[in-house]
FIRO-382466 format. One record per residue (C-alpha): residue number from 1; z negated, x negated, y. Coordinates in nm, 4 decimals. Layout:
# FIRO-382466
+-----+----------+----------+----------+
! num !        Z !        X !        Y !
+-----+----------+----------+----------+
! NUM !        Z !        X !        Y !
...
+-----+----------+----------+----------+
***
This chain:
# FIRO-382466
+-----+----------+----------+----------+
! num !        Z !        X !        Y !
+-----+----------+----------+----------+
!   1 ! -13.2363 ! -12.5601 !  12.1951 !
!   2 ! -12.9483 ! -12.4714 !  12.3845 !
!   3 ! -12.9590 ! -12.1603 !  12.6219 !
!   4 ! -12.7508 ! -11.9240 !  12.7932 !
!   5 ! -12.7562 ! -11.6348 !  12.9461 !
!   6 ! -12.5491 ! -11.4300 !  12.7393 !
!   7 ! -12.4817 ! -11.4583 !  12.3665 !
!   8 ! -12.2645 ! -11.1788 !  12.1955 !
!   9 ! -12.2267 ! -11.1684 !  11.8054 !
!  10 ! -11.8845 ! -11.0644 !  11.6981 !
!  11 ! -11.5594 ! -11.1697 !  11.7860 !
!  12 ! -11.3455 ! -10.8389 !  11.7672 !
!  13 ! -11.2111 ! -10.6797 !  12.0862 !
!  14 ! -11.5894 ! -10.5369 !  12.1744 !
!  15 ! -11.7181 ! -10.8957 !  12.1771 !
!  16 ! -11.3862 ! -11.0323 !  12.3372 !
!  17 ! -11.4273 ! -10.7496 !  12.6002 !
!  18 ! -11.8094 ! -10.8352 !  12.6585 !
!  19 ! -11.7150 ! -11.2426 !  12.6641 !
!  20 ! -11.4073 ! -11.1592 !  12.9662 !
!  21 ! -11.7148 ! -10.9508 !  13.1591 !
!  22 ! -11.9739 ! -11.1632 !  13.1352 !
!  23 ! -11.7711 ! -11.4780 !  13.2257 !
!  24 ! -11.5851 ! -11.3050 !  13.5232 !
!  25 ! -11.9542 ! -11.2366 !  13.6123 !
!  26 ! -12.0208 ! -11.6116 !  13.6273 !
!  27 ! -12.2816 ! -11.6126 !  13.3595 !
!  28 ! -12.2722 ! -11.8988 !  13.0824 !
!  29 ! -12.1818 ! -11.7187 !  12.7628 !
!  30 ! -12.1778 ! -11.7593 !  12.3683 !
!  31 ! -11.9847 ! -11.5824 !  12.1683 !
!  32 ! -12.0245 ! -11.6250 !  11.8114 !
!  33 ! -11.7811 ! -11.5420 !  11.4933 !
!  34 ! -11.8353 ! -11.5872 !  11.1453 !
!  35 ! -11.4820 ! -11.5722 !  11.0455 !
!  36 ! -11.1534 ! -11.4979 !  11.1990 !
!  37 ! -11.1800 ! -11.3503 !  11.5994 !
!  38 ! -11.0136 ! -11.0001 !  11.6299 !
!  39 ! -11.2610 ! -10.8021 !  11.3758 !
!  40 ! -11.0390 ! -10.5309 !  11.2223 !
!  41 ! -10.7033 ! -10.6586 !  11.4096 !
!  42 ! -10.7386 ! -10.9350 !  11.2034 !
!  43 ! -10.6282 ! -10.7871 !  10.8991 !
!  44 ! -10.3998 ! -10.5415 !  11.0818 !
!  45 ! -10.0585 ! -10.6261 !  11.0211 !
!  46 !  -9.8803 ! -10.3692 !  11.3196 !
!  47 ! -10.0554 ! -10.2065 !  11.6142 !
!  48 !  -9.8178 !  -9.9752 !  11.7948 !
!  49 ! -10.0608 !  -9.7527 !  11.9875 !
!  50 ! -10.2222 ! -10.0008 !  12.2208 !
!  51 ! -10.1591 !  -9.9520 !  12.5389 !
!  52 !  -9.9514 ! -10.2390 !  12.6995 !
!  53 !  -9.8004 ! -10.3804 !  12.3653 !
!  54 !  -9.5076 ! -10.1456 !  12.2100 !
!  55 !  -9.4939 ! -10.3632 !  11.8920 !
!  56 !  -9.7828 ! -10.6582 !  11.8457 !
!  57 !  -9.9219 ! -10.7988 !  11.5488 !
!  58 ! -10.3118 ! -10.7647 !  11.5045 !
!  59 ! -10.4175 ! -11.0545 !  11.4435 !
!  60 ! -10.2107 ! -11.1885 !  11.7328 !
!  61 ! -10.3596 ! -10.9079 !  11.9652 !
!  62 ! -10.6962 ! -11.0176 !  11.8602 !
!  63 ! -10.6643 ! -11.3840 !  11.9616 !
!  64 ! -10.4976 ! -11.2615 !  12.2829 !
!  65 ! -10.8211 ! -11.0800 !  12.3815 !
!  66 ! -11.0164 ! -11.3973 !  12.2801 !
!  67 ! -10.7496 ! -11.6324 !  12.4707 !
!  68 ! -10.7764 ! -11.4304 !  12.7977 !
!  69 ! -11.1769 ! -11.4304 !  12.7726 !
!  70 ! -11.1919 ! -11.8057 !  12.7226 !
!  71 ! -10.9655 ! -11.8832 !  12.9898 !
!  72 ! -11.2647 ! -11.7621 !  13.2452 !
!  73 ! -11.4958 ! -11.9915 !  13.0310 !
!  74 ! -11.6164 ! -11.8236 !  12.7477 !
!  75 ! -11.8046 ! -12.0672 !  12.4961 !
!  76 ! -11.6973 ! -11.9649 !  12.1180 !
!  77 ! -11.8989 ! -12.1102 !  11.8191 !
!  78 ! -11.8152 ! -12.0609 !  11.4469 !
!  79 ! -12.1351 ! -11.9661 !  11.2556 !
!  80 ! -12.3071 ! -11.7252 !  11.0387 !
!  81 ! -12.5932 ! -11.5655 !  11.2311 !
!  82 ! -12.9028 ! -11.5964 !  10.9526 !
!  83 ! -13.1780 ! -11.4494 !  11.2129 !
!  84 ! -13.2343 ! -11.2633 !  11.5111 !
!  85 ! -13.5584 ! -11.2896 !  11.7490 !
!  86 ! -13.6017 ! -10.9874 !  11.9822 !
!  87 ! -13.9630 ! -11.0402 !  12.1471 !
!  88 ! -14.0227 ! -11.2352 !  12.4814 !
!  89 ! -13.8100 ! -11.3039 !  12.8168 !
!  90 ! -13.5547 ! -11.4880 !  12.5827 !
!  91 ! -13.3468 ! -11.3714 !  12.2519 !
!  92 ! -13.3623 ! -11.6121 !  11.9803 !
!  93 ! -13.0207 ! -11.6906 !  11.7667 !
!  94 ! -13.0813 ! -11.8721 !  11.4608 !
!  95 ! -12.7469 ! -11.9465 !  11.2974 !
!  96 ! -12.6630 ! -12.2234 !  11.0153 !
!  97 ! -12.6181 ! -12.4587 !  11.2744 !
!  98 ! -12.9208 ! -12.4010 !  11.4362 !
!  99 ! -13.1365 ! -12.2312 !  11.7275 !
! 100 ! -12.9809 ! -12.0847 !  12.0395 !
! 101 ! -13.1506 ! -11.8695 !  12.3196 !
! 102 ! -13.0364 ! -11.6600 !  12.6006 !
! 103 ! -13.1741 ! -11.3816 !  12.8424 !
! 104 ! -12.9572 ! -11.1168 !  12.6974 !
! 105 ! -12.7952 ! -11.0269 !  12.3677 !
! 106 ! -12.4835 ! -10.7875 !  12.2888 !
! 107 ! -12.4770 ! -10.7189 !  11.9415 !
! 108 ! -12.0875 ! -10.6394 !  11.8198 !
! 109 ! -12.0802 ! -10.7061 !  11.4947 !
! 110 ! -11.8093 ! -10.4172 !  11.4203 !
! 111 ! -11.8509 ! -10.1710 !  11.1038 !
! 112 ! -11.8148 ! -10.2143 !  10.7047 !
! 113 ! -11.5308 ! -10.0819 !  10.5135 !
! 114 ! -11.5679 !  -9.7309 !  10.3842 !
! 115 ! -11.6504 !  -9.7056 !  10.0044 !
! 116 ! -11.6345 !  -9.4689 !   9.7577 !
! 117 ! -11.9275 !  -9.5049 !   9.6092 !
! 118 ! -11.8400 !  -9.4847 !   9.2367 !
! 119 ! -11.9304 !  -9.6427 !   8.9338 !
! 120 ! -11.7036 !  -9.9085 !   8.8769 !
! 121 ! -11.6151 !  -9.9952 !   9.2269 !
! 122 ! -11.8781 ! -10.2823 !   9.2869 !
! 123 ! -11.7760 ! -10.4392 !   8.9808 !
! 124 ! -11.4176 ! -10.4926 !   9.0166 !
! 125 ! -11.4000 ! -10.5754 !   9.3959 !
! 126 ! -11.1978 ! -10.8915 !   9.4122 !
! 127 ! -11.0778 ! -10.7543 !   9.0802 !
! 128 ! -10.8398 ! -10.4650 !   9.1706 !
! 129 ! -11.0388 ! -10.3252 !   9.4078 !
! 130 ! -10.9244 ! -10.4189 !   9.8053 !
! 131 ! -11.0532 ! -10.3092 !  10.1204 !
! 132 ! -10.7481 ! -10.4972 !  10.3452 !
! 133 ! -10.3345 ! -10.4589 !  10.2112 !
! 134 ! -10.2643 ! -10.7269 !  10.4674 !
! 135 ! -10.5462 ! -10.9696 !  10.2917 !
! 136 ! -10.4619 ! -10.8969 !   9.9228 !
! 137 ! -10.1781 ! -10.6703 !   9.9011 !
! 138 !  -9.9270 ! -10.9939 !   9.7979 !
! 139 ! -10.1667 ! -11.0216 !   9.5233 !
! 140 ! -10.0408 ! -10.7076 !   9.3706 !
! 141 !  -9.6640 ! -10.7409 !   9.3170 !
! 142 !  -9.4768 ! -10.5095 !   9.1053 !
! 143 !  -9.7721 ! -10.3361 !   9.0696 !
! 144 !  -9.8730 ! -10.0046 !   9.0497 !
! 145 ! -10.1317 !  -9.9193 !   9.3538 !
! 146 ! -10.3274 !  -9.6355 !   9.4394 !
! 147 ! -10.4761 !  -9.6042 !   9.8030 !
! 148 ! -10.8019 !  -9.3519 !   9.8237 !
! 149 ! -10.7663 !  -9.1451 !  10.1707 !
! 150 ! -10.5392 !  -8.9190 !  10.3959 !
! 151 ! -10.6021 !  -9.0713 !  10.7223 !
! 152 ! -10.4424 !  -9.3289 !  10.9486 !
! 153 ! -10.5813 !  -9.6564 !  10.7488 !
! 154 ! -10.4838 !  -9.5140 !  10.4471 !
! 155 ! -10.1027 !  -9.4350 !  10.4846 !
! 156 ! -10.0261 !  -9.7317 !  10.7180 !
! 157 ! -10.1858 !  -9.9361 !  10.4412 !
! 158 ! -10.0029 !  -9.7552 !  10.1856 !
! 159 !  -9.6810 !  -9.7799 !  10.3655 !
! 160 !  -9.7749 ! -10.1623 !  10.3842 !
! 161 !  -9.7406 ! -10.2335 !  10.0183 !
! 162 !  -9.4473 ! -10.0856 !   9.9389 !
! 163 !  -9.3091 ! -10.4364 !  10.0822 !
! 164 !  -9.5242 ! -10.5426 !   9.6968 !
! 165 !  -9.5424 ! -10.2690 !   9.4591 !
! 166 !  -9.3610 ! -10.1131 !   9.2439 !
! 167 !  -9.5319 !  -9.7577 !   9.3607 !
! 168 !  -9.7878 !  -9.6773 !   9.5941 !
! 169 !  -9.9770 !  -9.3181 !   9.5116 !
! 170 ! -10.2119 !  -9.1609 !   9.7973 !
! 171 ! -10.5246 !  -9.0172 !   9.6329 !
! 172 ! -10.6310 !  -8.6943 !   9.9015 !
! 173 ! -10.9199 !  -8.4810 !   9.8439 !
! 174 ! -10.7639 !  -8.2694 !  10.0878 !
! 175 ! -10.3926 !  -8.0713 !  10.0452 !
! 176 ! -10.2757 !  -8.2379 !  10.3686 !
! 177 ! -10.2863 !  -8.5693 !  10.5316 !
! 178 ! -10.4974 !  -8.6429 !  10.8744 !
! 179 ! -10.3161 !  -8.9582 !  10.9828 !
! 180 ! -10.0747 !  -8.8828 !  11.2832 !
! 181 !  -9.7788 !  -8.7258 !  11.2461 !
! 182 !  -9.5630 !  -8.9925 !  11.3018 !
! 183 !  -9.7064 !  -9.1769 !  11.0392 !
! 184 !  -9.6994 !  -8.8870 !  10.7708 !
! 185 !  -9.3279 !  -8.8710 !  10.8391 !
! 186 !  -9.2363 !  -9.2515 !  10.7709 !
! 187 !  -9.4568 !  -9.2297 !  10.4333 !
! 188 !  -9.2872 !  -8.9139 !  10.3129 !
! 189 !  -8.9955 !  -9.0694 !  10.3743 !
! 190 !  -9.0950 !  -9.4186 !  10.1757 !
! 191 !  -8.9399 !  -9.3476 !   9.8094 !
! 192 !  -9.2110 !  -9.5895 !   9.6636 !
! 193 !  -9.5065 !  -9.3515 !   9.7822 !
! 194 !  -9.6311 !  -9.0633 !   9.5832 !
! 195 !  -9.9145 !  -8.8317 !   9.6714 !
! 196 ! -10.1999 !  -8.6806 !   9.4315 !
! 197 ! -10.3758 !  -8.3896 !   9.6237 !
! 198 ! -10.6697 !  -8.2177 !   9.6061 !
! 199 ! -10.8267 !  -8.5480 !   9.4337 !
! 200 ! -11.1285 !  -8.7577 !   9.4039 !
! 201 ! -11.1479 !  -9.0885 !   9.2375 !
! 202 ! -11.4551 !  -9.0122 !   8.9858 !
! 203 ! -11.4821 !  -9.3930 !   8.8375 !
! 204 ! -11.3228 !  -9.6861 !   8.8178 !
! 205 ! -11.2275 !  -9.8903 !   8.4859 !
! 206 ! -11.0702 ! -10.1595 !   8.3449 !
! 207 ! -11.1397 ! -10.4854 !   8.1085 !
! 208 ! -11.1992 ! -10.7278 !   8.3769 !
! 209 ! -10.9452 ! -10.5968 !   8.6288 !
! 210 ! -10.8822 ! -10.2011 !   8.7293 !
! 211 ! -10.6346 ! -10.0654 !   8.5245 !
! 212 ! -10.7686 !  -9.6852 !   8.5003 !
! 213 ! -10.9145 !  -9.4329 !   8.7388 !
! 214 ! -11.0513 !  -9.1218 !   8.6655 !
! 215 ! -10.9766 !  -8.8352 !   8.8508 !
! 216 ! -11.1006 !  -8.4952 !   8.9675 !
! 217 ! -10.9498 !  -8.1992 !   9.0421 !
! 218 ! -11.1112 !  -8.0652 !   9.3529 !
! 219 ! -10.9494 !  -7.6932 !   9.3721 !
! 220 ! -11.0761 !  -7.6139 !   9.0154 !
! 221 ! -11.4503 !  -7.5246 !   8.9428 !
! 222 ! -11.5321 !  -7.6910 !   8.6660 !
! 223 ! -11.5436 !  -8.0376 !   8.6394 !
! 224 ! -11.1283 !  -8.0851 !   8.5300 !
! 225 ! -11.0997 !  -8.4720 !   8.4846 !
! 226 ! -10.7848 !  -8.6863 !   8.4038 !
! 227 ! -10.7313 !  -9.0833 !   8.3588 !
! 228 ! -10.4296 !  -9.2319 !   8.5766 !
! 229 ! -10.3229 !  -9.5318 !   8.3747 !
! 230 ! -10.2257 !  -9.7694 !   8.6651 !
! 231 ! -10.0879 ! -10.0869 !   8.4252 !
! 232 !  -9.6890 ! -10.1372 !   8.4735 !
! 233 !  -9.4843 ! -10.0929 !   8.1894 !
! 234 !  -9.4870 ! -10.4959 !   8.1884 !
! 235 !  -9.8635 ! -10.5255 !   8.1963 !
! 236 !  -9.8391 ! -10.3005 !   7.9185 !
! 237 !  -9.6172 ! -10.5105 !   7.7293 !
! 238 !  -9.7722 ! -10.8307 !   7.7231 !
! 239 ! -10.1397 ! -10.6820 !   7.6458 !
! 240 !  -9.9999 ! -10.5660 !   7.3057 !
! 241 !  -9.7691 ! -10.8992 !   7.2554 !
! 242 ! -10.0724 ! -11.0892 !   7.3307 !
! 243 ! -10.2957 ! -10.9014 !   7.0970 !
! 244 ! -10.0537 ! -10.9351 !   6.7939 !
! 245 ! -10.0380 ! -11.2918 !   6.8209 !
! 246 ! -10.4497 ! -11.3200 !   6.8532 !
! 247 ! -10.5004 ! -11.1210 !   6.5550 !
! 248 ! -10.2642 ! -11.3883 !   6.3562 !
! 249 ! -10.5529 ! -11.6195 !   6.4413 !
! 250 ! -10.9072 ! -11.6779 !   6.2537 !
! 251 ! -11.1027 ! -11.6431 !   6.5883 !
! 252 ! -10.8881 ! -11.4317 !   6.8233 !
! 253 ! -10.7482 ! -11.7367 !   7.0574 !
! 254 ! -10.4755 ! -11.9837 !   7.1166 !
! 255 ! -10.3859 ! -12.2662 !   7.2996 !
! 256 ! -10.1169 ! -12.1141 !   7.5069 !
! 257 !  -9.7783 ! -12.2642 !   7.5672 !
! 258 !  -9.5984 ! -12.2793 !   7.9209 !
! 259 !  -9.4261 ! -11.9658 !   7.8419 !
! 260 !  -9.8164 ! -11.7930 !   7.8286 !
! 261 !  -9.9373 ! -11.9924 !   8.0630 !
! 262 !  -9.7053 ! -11.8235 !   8.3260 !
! 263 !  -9.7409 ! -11.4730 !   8.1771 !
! 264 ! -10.0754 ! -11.4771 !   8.2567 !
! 265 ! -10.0731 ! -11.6035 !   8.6145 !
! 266 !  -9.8206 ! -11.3128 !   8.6890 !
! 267 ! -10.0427 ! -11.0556 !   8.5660 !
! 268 ! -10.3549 ! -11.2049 !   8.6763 !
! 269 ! -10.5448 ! -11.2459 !   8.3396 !
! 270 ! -10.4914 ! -10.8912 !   8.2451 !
! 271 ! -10.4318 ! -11.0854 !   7.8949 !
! 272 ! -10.7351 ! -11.3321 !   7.9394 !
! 273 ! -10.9296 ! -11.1602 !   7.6767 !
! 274 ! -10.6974 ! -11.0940 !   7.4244 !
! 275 ! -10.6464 ! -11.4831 !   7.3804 !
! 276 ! -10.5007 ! -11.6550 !   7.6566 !
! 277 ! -10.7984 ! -11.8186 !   7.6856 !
! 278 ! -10.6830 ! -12.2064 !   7.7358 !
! 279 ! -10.4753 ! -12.1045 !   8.0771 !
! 280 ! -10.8466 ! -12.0812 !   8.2818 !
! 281 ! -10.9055 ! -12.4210 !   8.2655 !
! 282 ! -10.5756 ! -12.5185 !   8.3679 !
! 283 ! -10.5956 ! -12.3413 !   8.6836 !
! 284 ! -10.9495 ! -12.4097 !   8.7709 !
! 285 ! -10.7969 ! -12.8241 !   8.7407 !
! 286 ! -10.4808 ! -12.7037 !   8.9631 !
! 287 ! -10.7434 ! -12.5679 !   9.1987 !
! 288 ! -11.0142 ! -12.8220 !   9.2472 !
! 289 ! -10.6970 ! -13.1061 !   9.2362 !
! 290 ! -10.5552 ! -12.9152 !   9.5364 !
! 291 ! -10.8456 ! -12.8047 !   9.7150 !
! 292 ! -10.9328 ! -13.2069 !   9.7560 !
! 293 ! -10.5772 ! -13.2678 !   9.8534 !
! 294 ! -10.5982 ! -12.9727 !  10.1114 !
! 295 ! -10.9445 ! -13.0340 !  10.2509 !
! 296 ! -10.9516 ! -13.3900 !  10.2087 !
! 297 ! -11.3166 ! -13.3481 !  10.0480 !
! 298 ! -11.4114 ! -13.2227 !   9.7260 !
! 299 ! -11.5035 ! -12.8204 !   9.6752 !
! 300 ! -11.8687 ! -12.7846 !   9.6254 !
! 301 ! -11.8611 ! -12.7091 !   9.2370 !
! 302 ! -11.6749 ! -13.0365 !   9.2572 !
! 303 ! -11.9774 ! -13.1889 !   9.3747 !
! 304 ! -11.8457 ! -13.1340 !   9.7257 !
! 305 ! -12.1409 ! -13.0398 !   9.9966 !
! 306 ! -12.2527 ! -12.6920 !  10.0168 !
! 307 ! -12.1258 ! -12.4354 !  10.3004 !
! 308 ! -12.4818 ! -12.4418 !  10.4557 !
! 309 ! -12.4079 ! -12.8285 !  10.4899 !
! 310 ! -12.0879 ! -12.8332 !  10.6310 !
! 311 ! -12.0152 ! -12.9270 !  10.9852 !
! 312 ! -11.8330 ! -12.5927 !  11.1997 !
! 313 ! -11.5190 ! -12.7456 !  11.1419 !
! 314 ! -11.5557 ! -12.8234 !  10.7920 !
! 315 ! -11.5735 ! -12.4589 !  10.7526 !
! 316 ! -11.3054 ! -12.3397 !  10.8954 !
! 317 ! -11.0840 ! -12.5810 !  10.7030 !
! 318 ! -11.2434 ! -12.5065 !  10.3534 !
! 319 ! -11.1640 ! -12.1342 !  10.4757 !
! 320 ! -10.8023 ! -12.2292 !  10.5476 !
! 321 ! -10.7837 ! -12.3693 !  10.2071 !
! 322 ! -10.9407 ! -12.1439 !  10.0013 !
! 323 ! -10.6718 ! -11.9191 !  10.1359 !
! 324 ! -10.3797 ! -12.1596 !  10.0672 !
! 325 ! -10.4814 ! -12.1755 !   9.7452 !
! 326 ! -10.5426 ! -11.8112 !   9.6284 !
! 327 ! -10.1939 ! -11.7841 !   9.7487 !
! 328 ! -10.0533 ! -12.0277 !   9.5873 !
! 329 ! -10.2278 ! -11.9025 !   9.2319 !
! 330 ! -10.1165 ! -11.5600 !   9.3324 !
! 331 ! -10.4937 ! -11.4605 !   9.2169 !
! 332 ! -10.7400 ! -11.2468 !   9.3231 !
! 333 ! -10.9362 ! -11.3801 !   9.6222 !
! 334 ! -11.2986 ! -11.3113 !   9.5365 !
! 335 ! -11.2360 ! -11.4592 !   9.1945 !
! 336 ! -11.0857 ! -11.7676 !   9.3010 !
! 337 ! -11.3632 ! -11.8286 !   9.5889 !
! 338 ! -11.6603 ! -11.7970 !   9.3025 !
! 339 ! -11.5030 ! -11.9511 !   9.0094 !
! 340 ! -11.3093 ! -12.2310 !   9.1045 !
! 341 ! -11.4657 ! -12.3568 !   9.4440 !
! 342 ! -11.8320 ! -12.1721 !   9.4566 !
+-----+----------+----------+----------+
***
């Protein structure tokens, strides 16, 4: 078992920080990440407010801090942390790679993402619903998008995909925005952004991806509630097209041409269930095919070895991948991870 005398968990700019200290202090440290180093820069695309940097990408800002820590020594290991051991003179790591020790722990694993807490939100993340515009917000182009909040996330977000959508509406429960001022003015300005105010997002529906929210009125004192459609006028349009020619049929399905077949990777399956059945198994072949061409071993529903088998570097490339080929799909990313590669 391999020990040290400092292991942090978390690689965002608390962990980086801790890793730069503990090294400069001459002790032997561990850092260890489960995913990308930076935390929340990471899936920041512009940070103008820290101090030093006028204009600097997150996620290069977050390996900077991890650069300048390693450069004193700091040890990094990719892993998921499965257990922690607290008792005795020494902490106990367990990760999927297996035990480490050391005489002191720092523990900065960062914070989840704010959720609503609505029905319908569980069901469709990965399906419409995104915590990160950086992450998925190419996923959504020429889309209508709605972004839940008032403060600086939420309009720097919003203001972020207007690079995709066709329209961007902020949903406040408030009758003014709390981001800074500077930030209000640039998304006023945006002519793709629209603002609903005094509004909560009461549920979330759709027929295997979001494509209605339902709304309430906060000033009024009953319950008032209203349904924002958020499907473009294109969506719209090859839904019904779709369901014409699947009720020509005895059992509601084709076999789609290449002319359907491209419909339905633009609008992400909206038209899955109304008979564009055959195009699923044509992508889940693209992606398996490319995911062996990419990762030079084959995906684990391919018969490929399981995460919890795969060497630290194995991960990162069947992270990489995974990645290459959601974009390439232009699909959701949850979906993609669990139903083509496991």
């Amino acid at each position: 078992m391999d020990t040290y005398d400092l292991i942090i968990l978390g690689g965002g700019p608390t962990g980086a920080a801790a890793g730069l200290y503990g090294t400069r202090s001459r002790l032997n440290t561990l850092l260890i990440e489960r995913g990308l180093v930076g935390g929340q820069l990471a899936v920041t695309e512009d940070v103008e407010n820290y101090p030093g940097f006028e204009h600097i990408l997150g996620p290069e800002l977050g390996q900077k801090l991890m650069d300048h820590a390693e450069k004193f020594g700091l040890n990094v290991e990719y892993a998921e942390v499965e257990d922690v051991e607290l008792e005795g003179d020494y902490k106990v790591v367990t990760t999927d790679d297996g035990e480490i020790r050391a005489k002191t722990l720092i523990i900065a694993t960062g914070s989840m993402h704010n959720k609503l807490e609505v029905p319908g939100e569980d069901e469709f993340s990965g399906r419409g619903v995104s915590y990160c515009a950086v992450c998925d917000g190419a996923f959504f182009r020429d889309k209508e998008l709605v972004v839940v909040g008032g403060g600086d996330a939420a309009v720097e977000e919003g203001a972020y995909l207007t690079r995709f959508a066709s329209k961007v509406t902020i949903i406040h429960r408030r009758d003014e925005l709390r981001a800074q001022k500077i930030l209000q003015e640039r998304a006023f300005a945006n002519e793709k952004m629209d603002f609903l105010w005094n509004t909560t997002v009461q549920e979330i529906k759709g027929n295997g991806l979001v494509d209605k929210l339902v709304l309430k009125d906060t000033w009024c004192k009953g319950k008032r509630e209203r349904v924002l459609d958020i499907r473009t006028e294109a969506q719209r349009a090859v839904l019904e097209e779709a369901k014409q020619l699947a009720a020509t049929t005895k059992q509601g399905s084709l076999i789609p041409t290449e002319k359907y077949i491209q419909q339905v990777k633009r609008f992400e399956y909206q038209t899955r269930k109304a008979g564009l059945h055959g195009s699923h198994g044509l992508r889940h072949q693209f992606a398996q095919r490319r995911y062996l061409e990419l990762a030079g071993f084959a995906c684990p529903l391919a018969g490929g070895p399981k995460r919890k088998d795969m060497t630290p570097e194995m991960r990162r490339t069947d992270y990489e991948v995974r990645l290459e080929i959601t974009r390439e799909l232009g699909h959701g990313r949850a979906s993609i991870l669990q139903t083509y590669c496991g």
